[in-house]
Residue, then its C-alpha position, 0 to 999 in steps of 0.5 A: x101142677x109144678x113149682x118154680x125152680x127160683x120162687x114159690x109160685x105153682x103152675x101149669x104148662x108143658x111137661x119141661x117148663x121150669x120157670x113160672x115167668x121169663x122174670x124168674x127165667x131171667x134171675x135164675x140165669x143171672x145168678x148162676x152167672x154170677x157165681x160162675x164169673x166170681x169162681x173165675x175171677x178167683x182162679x184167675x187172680x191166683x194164676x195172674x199173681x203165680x205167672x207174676x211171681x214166676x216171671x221175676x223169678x226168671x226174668x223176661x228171658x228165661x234161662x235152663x239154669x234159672x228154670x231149675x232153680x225155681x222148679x226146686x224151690x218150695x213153691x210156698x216159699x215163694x208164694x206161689x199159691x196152688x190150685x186144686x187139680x181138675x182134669x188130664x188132657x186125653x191122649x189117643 
């Protein structure tokens, strides 16, 4: 007998089944869905107001001299929030 990974209930069947019904199937997925899309939706935002911030500062057509004035400014200053670093592409 197993349990369910979303509610309670106990149950037989095969050795890799983890719901009890497609019910508890169903929510688990949508919920796990649900906090993945707002973890997005977050990073997404500070990204979209960072290009934001970026673009006014150097116009629509960026110049080398204005490039370099931004790069040297503190990004706080500025408002450009940062975000956790979470990978490095791979090289051969």
């Amino acid at each position: 007998m197993k349990k369910c990974k979303m509610c309670p209930t106990m149950f037989y069947g095969r050795s890799d089944k983890i719901f009890c019904s497609a019910k508890c199937k169903t929510a688990y997925h949508e919920k796990l869905n649900k906090v993945t899309n707002e973890a997005t939706a977050k990073i997404d935002k500070i990204l979209h107001r960072n290009r934001s911030i970026l673009l006014e500062i150097l116009g629509k057509k960026a110049n080398t001299r204005r490039f370099t004035e931004a790069n040297s400014m503190p990004k706080n200053s500025i408002g450009i929030t940062s975000l956790p670093f979470t990978s490095t592409p791979k090289t051969r």
